[in-house]
C-alpha positions as CSV (number, residue, x, y, z in Angstrom):
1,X,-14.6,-7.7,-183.6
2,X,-18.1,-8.4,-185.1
3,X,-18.0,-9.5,-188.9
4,X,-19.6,-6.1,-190.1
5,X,-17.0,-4.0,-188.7
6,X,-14.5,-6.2,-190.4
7,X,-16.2,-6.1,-193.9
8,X,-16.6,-1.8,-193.7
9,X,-12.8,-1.5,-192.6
10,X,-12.1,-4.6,-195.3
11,X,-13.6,-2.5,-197.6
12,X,-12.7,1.1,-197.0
13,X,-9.1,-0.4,-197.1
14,X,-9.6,-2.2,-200.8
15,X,-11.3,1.0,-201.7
16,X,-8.9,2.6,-204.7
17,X,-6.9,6.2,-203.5
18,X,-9.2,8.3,-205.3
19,X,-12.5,7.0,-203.6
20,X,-11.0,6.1,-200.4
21,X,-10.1,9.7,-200.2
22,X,-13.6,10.8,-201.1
23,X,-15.0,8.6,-198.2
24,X,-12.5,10.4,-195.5
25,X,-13.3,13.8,-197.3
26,X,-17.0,12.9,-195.6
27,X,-15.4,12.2,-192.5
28,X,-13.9,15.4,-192.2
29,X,-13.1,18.1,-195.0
30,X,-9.5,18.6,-194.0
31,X,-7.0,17.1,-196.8
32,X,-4.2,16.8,-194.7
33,X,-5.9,14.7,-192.1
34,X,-7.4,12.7,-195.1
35,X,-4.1,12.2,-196.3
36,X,-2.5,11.5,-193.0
37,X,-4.9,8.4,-193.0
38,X,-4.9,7.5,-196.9
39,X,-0.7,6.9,-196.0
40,X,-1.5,4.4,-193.5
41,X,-3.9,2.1,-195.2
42,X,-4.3,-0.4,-195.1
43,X,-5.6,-0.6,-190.9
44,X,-5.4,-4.2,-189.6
45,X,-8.2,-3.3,-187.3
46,X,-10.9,-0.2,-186.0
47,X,-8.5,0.9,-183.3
48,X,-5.1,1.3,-185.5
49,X,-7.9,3.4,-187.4
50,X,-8.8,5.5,-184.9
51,X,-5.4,5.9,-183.7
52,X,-4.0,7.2,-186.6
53,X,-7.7,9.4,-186.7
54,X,-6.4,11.2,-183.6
55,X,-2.9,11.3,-184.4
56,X,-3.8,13.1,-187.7
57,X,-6.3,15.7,-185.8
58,X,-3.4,16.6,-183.4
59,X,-1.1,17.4,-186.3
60,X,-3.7,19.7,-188.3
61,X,-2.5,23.4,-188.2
62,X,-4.9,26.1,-187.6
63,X,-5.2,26.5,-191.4
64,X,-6.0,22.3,-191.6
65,X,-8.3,23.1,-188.8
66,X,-10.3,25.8,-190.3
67,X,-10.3,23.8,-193.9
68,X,-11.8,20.7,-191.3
69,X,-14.8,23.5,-189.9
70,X,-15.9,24.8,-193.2
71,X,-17.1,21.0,-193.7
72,X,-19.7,21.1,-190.7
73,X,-22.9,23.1,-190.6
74,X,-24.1,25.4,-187.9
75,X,-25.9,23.5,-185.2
76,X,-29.4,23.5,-185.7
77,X,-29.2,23.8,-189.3
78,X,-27.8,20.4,-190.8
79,X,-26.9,19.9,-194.5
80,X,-29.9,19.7,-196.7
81,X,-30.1,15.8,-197.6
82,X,-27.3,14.9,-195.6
83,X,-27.8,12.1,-193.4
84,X,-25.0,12.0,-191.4
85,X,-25.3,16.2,-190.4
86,X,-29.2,14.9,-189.9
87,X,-28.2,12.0,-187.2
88,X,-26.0,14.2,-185.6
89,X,-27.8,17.3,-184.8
90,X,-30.9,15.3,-184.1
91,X,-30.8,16.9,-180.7
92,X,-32.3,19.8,-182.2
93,X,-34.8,18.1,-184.5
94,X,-37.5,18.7,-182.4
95,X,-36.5,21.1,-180.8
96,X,-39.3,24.5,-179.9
97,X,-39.0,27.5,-182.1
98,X,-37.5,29.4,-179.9
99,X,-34.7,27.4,-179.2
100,X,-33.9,27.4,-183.0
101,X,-33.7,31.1,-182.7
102,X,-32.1,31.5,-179.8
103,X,-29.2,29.1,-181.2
104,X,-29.3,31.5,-184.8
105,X,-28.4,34.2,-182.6
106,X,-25.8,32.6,-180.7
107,X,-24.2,30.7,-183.7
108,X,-23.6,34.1,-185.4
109,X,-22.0,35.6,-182.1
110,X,-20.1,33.1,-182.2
111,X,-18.9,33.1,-185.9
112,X,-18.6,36.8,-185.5
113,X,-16.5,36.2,-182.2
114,X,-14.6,33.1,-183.5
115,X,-14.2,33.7,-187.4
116,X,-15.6,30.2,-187.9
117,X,-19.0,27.3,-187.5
118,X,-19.1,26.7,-183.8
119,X,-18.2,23.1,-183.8
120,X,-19.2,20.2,-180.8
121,X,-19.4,16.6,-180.8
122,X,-23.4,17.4,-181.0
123,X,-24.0,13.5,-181.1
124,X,-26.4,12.4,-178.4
125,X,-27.4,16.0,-177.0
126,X,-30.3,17.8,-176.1
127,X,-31.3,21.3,-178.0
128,X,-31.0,22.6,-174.3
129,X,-27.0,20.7,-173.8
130,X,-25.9,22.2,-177.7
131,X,-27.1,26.2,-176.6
132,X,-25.8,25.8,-173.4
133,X,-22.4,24.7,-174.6
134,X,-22.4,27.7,-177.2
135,X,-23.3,29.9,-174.7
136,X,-20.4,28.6,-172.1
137,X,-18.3,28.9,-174.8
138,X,-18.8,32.5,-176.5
139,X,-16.3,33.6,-173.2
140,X,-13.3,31.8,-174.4
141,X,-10.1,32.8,-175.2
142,X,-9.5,32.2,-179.2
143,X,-6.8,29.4,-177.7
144,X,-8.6,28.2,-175.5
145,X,-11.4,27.9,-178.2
146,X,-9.3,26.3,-180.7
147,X,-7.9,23.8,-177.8
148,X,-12.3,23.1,-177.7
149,X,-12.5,23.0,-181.6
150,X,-9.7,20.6,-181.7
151,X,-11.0,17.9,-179.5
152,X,-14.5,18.1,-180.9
153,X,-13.3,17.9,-184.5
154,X,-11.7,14.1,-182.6
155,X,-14.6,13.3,-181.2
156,X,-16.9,13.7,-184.3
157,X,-14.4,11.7,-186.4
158,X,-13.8,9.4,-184.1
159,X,-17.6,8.4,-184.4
160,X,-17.8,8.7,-188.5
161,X,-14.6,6.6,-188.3
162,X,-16.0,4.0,-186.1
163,X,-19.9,4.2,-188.4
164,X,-16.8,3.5,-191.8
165,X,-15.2,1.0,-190.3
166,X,-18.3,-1.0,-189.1
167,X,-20.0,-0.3,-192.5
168,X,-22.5,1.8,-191.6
């Protein structure tokens, strides 16, 4: 383990309830999975942290889950002055106009399919990789979907978990 990611966990676990709580809110906007994690503080290292990251997704009910999309913006469209949502999507940064319209269109089939932000680990892909996965996915089943949402919700914590702990 490198110094820095033992100073961010260090401090994330000397962090007081009320702010510590604040920092997983940014993580992801679920309350239960943020309190699943505020009980085990402190973490003796990244992976006990992460561990009890993906313990907590797999026990969010479909109400937890839906509380943890309303915290992500479309793809394409990341939070005004939010660096993280900036980082992630940068996929589609650059990406032509007619990609960002295409993926308007399919975002809001998919909310009006779904009920809910089409949500994907959107770290380290293309424009091209983030439509094509919508696309793929406007056929799913709402459980198969939700099965989908679940392990991208990990997979995007798991990253802003990892960023926290090594003080990023």
């Amino acid at each position: 383990m490198t110094p820095s990611s033992t100073s961010g966990l260090d401090r994330f676990n000397a962090l007081e309830e009320r702010a510590a709580a604040a920092v997983l809110h940014e993580v992801c906007a679920s309350s239960e999975w943020g309190s699943r994690l505020l009980a085990g503080r402190p973490y003796p290292d990244t992976d006990a942290l992460l561990a009890a990251g993906d313990a907590a997704v797999a026990a969010l009910t479909g109400a937890d889950l839906e509380e943890a999309m309303a915290g992500h913006p479309p793809i394409g469209r990341p939070r005004p002055g939010d660096p993280a949502s900036a980082r992630e999507q940068r996929g589609m940064a650059g990406a032509p106009e007619e990609l960002r319209a295409e993926m308007l269109e399919l975002n809001l089939a998919y909310q009006e399919r779904f009920g809910h932000v089409f949500l994907v680990c959107a770290t380290g892909a293309s424009g091209e990789q983030l439509r094509d996965a919508l696309r793929d996915r406007l056929g799913n089943t709402a459980e198969r979907e939700r099965e989908i949402v679940r392990r991208e919700l990990g997979k995007i914590n798991r990253i802003r978990l990892t960023r926290l702990a090594e003080g990023a």
